[in-house]
C-alpha positions as a Markdown table, in Angstrom:
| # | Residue | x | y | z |
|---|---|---|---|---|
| 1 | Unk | 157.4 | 110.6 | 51.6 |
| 2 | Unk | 160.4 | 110.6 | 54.2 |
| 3 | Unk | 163.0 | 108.5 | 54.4 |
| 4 | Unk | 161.4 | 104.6 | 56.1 |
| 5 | Unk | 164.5 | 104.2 | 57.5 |
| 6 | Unk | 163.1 | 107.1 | 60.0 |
| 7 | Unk | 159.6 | 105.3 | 61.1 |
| 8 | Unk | 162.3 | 102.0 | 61.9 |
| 9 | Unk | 164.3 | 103.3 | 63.8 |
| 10 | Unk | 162.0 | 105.4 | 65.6 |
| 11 | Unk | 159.7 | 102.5 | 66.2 |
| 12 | Unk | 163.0 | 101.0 | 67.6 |
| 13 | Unk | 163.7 | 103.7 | 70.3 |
| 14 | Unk | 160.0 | 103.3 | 70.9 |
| 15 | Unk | 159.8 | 99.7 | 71.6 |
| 16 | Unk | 163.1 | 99.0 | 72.7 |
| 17 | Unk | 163.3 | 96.4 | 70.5 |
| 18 | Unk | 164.3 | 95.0 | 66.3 |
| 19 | Unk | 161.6 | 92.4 | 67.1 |
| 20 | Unk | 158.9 | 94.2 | 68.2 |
| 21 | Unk | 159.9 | 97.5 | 65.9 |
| 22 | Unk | 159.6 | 95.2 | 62.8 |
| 23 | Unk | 156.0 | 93.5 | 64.4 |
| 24 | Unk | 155.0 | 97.4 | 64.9 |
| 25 | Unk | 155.6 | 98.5 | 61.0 |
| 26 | Unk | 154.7 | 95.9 | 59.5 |
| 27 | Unk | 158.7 | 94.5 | 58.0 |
| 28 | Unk | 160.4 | 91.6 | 58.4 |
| 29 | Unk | 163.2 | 92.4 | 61.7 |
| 30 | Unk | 166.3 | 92.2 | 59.3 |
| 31 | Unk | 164.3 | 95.0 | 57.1 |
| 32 | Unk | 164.6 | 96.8 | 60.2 |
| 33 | Unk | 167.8 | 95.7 | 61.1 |
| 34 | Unk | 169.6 | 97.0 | 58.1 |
| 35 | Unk | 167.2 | 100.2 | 57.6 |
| 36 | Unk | 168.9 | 101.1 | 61.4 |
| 37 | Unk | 172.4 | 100.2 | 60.0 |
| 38 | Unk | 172.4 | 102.0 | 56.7 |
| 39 | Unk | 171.0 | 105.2 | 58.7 |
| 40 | Unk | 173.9 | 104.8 | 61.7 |
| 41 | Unk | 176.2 | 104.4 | 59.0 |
| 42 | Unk | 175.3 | 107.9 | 57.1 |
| 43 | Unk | 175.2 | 109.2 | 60.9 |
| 44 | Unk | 178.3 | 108.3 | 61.6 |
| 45 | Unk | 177.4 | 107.2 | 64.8 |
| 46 | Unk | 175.4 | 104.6 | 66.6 |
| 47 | Unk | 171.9 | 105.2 | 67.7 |
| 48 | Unk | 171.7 | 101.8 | 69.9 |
| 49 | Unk | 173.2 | 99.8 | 72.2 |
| 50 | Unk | 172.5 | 96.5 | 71.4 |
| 51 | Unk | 172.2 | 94.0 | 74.2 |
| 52 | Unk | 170.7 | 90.8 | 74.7 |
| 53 | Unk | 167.9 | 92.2 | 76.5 |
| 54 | Unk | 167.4 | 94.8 | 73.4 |
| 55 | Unk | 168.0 | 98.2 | 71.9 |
| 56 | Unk | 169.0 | 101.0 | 74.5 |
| 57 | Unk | 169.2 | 104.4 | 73.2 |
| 58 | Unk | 172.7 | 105.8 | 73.0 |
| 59 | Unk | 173.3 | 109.6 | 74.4 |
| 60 | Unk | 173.0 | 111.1 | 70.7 |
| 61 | Unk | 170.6 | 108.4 | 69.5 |
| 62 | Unk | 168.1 | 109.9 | 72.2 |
| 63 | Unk | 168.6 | 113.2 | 70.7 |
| 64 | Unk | 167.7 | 112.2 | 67.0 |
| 65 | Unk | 165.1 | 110.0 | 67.6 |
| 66 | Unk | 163.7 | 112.5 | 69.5 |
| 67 | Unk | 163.4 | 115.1 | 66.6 |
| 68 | Unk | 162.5 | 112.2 | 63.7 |
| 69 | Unk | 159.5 | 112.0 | 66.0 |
| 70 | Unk | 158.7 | 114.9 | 66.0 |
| 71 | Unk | 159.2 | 115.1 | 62.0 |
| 72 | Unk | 157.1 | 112.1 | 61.6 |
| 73 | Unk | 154.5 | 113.7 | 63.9 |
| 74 | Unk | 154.6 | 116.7 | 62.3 |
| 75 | Unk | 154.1 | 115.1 | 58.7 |
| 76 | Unk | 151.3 | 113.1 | 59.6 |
| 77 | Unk | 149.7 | 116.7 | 61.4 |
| 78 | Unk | 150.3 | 118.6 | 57.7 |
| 79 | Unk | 148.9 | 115.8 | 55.6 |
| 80 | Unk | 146.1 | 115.1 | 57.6 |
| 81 | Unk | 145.5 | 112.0 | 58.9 |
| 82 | Unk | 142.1 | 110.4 | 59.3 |
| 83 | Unk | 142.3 | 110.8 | 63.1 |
| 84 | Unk | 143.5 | 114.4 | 63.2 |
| 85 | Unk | 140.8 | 115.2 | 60.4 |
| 86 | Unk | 137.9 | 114.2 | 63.1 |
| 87 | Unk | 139.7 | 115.7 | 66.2 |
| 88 | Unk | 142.4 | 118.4 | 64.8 |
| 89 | Unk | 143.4 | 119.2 | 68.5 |
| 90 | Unk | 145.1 | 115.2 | 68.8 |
| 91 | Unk | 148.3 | 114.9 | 69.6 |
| 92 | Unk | 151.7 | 116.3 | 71.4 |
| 93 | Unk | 151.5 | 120.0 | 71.8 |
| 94 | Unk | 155.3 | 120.9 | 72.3 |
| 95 | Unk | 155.4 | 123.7 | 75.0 |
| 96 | Unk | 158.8 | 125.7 | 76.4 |
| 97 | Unk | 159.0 | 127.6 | 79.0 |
| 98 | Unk | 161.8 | 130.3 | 79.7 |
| 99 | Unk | 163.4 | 130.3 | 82.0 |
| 100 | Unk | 161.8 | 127.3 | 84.1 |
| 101 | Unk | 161.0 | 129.3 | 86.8 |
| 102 | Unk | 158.1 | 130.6 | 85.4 |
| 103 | Unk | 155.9 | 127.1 | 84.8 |
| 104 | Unk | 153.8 | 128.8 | 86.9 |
| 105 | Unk | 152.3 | 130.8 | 84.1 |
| 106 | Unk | 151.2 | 127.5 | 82.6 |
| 107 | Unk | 149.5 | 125.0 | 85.6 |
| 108 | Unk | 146.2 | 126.5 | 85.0 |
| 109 | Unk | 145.6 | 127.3 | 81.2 |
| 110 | Unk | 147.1 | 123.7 | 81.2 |
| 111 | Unk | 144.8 | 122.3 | 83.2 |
| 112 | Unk | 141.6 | 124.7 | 81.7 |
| 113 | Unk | 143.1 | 123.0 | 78.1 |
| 114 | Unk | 142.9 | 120.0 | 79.0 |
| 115 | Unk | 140.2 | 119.6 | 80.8 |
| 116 | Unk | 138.3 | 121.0 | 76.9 |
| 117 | Unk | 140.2 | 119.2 | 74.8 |
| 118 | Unk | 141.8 | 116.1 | 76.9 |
| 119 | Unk | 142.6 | 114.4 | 73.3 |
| 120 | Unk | 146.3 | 116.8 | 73.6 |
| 121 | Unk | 149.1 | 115.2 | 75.1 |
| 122 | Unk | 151.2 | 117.7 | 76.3 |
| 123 | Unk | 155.1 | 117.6 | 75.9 |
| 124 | Unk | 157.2 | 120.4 | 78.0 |
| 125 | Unk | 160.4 | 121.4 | 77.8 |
| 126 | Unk | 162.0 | 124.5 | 80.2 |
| 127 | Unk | 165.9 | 126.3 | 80.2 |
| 128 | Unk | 167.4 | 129.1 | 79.4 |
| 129 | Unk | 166.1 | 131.9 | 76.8 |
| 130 | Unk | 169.0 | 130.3 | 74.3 |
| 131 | Unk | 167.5 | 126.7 | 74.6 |
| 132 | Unk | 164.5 | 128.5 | 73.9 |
| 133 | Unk | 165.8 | 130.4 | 70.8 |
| 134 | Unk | 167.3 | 127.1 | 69.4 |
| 135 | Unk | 164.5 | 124.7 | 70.1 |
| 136 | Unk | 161.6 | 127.0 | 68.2 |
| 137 | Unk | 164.2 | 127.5 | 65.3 |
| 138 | Unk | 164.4 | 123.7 | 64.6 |
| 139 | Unk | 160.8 | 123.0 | 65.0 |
| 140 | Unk | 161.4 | 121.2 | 68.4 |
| 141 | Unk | 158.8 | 122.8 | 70.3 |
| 142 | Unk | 155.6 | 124.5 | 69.3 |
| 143 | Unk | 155.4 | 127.6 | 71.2 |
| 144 | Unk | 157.6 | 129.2 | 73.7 |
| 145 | Unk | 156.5 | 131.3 | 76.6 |
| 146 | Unk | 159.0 | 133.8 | 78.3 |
| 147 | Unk | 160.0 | 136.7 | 78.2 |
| 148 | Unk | 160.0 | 139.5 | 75.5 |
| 149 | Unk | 163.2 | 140.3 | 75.1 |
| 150 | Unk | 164.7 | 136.9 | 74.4 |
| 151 | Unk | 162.3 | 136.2 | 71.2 |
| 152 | Unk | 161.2 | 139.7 | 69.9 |
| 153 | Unk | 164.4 | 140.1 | 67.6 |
| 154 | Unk | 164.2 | 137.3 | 65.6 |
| 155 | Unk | 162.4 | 137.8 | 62.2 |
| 156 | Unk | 161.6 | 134.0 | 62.5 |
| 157 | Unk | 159.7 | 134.4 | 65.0 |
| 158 | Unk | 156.6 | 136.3 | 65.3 |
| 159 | Unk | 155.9 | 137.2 | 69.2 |
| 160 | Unk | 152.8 | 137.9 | 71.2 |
| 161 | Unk | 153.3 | 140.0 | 74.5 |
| 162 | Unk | 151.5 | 138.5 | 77.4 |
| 163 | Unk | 151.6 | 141.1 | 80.4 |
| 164 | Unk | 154.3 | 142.0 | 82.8 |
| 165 | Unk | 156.5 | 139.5 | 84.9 |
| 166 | Unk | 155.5 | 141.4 | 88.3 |
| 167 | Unk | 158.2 | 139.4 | 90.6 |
| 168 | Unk | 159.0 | 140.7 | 93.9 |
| 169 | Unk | 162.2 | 139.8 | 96.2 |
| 170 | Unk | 161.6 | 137.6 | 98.8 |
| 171 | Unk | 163.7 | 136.2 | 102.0 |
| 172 | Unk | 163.1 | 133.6 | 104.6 |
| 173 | Unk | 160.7 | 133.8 | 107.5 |
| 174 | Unk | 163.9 | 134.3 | 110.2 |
| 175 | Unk | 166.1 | 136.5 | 107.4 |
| 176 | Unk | 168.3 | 139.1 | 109.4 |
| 177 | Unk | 166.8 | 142.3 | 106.6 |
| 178 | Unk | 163.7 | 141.1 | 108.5 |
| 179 | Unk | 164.8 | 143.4 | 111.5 |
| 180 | Unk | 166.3 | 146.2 | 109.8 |
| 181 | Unk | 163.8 | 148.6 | 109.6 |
| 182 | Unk | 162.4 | 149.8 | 105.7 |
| 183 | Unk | 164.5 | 147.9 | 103.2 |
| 184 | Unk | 166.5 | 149.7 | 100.7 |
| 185 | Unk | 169.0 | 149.3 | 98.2 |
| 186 | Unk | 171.8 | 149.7 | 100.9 |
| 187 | Unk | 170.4 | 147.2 | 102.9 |
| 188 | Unk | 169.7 | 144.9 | 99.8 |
| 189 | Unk | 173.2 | 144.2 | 99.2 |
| 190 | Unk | 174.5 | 143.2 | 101.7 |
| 191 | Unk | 173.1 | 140.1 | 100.7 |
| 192 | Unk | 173.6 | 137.8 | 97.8 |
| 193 | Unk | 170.9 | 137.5 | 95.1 |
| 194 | Unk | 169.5 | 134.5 | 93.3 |
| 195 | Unk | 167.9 | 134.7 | 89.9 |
| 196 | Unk | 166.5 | 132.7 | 87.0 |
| 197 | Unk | 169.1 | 132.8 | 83.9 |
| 198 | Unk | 166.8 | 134.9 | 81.6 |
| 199 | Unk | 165.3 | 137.5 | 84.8 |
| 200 | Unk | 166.7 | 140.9 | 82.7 |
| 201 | Unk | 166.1 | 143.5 | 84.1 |
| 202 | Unk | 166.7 | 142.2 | 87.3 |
| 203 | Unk | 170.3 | 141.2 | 86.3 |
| 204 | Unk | 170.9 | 144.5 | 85.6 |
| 205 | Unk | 169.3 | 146.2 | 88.9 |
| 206 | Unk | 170.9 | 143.9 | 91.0 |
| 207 | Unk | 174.6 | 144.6 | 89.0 |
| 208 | Unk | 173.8 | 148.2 | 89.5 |
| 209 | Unk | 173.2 | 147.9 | 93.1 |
| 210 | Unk | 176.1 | 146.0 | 94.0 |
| 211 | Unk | 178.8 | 148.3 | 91.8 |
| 212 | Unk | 177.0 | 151.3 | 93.5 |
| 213 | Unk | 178.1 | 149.6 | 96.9 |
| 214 | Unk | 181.7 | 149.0 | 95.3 |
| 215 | Unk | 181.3 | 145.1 | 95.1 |
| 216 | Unk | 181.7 | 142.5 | 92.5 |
| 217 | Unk | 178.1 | 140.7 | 90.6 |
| 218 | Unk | 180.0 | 137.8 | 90.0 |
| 219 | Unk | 180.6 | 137.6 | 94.1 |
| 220 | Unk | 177.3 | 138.2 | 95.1 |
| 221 | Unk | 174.9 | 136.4 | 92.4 |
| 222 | Unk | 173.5 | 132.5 | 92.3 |
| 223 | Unk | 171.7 | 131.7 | 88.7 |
| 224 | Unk | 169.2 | 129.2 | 88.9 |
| 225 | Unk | 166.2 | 128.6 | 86.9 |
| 226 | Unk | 164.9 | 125.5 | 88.9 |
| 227 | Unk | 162.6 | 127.6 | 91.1 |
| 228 | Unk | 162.3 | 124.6 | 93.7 |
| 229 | Unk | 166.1 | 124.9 | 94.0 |
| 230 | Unk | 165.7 | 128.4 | 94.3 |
| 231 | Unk | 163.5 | 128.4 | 97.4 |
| 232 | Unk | 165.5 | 125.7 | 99.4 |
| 233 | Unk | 168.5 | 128.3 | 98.6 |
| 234 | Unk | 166.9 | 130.5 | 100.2 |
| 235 | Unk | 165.0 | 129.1 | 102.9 |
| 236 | Unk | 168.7 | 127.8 | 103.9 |
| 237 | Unk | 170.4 | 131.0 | 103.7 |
| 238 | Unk | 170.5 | 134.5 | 104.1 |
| 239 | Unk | 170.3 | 134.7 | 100.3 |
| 240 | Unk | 167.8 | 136.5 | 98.6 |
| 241 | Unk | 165.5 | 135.5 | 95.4 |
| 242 | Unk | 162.7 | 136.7 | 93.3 |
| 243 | Unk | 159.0 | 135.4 | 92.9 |
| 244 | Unk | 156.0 | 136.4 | 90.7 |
| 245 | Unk | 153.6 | 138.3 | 93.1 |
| 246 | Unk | 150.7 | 135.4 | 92.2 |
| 247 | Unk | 152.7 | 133.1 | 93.9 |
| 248 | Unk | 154.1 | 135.4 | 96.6 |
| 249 | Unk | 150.2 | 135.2 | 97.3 |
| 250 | Unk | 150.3 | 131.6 | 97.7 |
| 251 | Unk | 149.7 | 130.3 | 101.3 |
| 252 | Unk | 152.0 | 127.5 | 101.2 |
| 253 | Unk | 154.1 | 130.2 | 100.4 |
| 254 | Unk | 153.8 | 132.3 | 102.7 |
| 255 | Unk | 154.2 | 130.1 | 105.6 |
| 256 | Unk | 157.7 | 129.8 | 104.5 |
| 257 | Unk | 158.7 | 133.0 | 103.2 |
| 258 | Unk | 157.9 | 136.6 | 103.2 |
| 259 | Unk | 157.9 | 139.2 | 99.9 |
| 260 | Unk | 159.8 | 142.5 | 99.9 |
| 261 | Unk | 156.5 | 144.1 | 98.7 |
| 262 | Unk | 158.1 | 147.8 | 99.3 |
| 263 | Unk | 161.0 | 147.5 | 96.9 |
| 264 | Unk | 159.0 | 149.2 | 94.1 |
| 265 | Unk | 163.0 | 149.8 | 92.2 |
| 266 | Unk | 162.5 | 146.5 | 90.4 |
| 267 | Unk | 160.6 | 147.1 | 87.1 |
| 268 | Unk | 158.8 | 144.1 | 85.6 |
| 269 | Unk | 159.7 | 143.3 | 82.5 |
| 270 | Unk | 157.2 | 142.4 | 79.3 |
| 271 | Unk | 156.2 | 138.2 | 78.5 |
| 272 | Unk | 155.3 | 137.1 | 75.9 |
| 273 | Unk | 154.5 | 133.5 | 73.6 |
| 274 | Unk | 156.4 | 132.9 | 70.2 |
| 275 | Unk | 156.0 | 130.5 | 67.0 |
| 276 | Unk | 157.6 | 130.4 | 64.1 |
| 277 | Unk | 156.8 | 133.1 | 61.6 |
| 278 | Unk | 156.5 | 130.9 | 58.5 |
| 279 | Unk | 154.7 | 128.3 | 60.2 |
| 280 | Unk | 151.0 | 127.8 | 60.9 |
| 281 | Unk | 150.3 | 127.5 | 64.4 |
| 282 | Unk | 147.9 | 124.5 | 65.0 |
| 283 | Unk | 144.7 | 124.3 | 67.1 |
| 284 | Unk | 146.3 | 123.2 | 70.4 |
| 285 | Unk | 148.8 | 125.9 | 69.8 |
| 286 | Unk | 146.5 | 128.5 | 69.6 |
| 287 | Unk | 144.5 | 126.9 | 72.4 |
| 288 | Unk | 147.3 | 127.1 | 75.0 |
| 289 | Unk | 147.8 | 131.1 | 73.9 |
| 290 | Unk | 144.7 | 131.8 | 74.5 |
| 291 | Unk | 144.2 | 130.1 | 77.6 |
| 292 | Unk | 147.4 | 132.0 | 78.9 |
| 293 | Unk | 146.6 | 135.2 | 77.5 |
| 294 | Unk | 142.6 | 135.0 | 79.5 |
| 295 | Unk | 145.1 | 134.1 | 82.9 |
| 296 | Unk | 147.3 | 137.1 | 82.5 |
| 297 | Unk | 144.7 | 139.4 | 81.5 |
């Protein structure tokens, strides 16, 4: 049904290897050999390197092997092969999370899911909302978790909310706002912010408090979605970052940092999952919703 030339050369980025590829599908190695060819040729680019130690993936090799995986995955999920027929929760389950800073959402209904169904393997992928939006489109991911805004508009996309992002700022333990008495917007800024790429409405609150006290976002704000990144900024500086109140609550946490729990100005704003309208969401797919939606709830 698709094009072989597909199963070679992804058995090639695979196995690193024309030899092994060839063992692996069954062919002869210059069946393989020319299948990779004629397919780089139509590409108009090369997928390999080609050493004498074997086939390294090139930069935009990686990147189409990568989705003719998933294709070939995919196929064999809709056609129903004799393995998925006995188990129909085996396989990848392709998960994004937007922005990364919020993978916390996911440790325990991951763990929960696995620990039921431990024939998933999970593949996850994290960035900003856009990566999000262009990753569901093409079928590159299964389900995305973030928030509301970023996936509610598209009609190719039919989205779930999942509860309220309840994120708090938070400073280090020796932070100078520390000693200032009851913090308030006035206060606030006269500190720079750090927050994940897709954090609306913070964005907006914290633009609003700065142009209130006559000063410049662009001058005041760090984005960052890599939320370990995120606390060595701060723990380093007198900036000043968000965190969901579950992990504010989290004793290693703690130790380190303290929440602004009084700054009641920041509204929350709605998550949620998406798929693909026009796509049936498989049983691992569902699985993982549900899992997050019991954690939120």
């Amino acid at each position: 049904m698709f094009d072989s030339r597909l199963k070679h050369a992804v058995a090639v980025g695979k196995l690193g290897s024309f030899s092994r590829a060839a063992d692996d599908v069954g062919v002869t190695q210059s069946a393989v050999t020319k299948s990779v060819a004629d397919l780089e040729r139509q590409l108009g680019y090369p997928l390999f390197h080609r050493t004498s130690r074997g086939a390294l993936l090139t930069e935009e090799g990686r990147e189409f092997i990568d989705r003719a995986s998933r294709l070939l995955s995919d196929a064999a999920e809709l056609l129903g092969d004799t393995e998925r027929s006995a188990d129909p929760y085996k396989g990848v389950l392709r998960i994004g999370i937007f922005p990364g800073s919020l993978e916390w959402m996911l440790t325990e209904p991951l763990l929960a899911l696995l620990h039921r169904r431990p024939s998933i393997r999970i593949e996850m992928v994290t960035g900003s909302s856009e990566r999000g939006v262009q990753l569901l489109t093409r079928g590159d991911i299964d389900v995305a978790f973030g928030m509301h805004a970023a996936f509610a508009n598209w009609a190719q996309f039919k989205c779930e909310r999942m509860g309220v992002l309840d994120a708090i700022p938070f400073v280090r333990r020796e932070h100078p706002i520390l000693s200032m008495g009851a913090v308030s917007v006035e206060t606030l800024t006269q500190f720079d912010f750090v927050v994940p790429s897709s954090s609306e409405p913070y964005t907006t609150v914290v633009r609003q408090m700065y142009e209130a006290s006559g000063q410049a976002l662009s001058d005041r704000l760090h984005v960052m979605d890599f939320f370990p990144l995120i606390e060595r900024l701060v723990a380093s500086s007198d900036t000043i970052g968000f965190v969901a109140v579950e992990f504010a609550n989290n004793r290693r946490f703690q130790e380190r940092f303290v929440a602004l729990r009084d700054t009641n100005f920041f509204e929350g704003p709605p998550l949620c999952c998406a798929i693909r309208a026009r796509w049936p969401a498989k049983p691992a797919t569902r699985a993982i919703i549900a899992q997050v939606r019991e954690m939120l709830a």
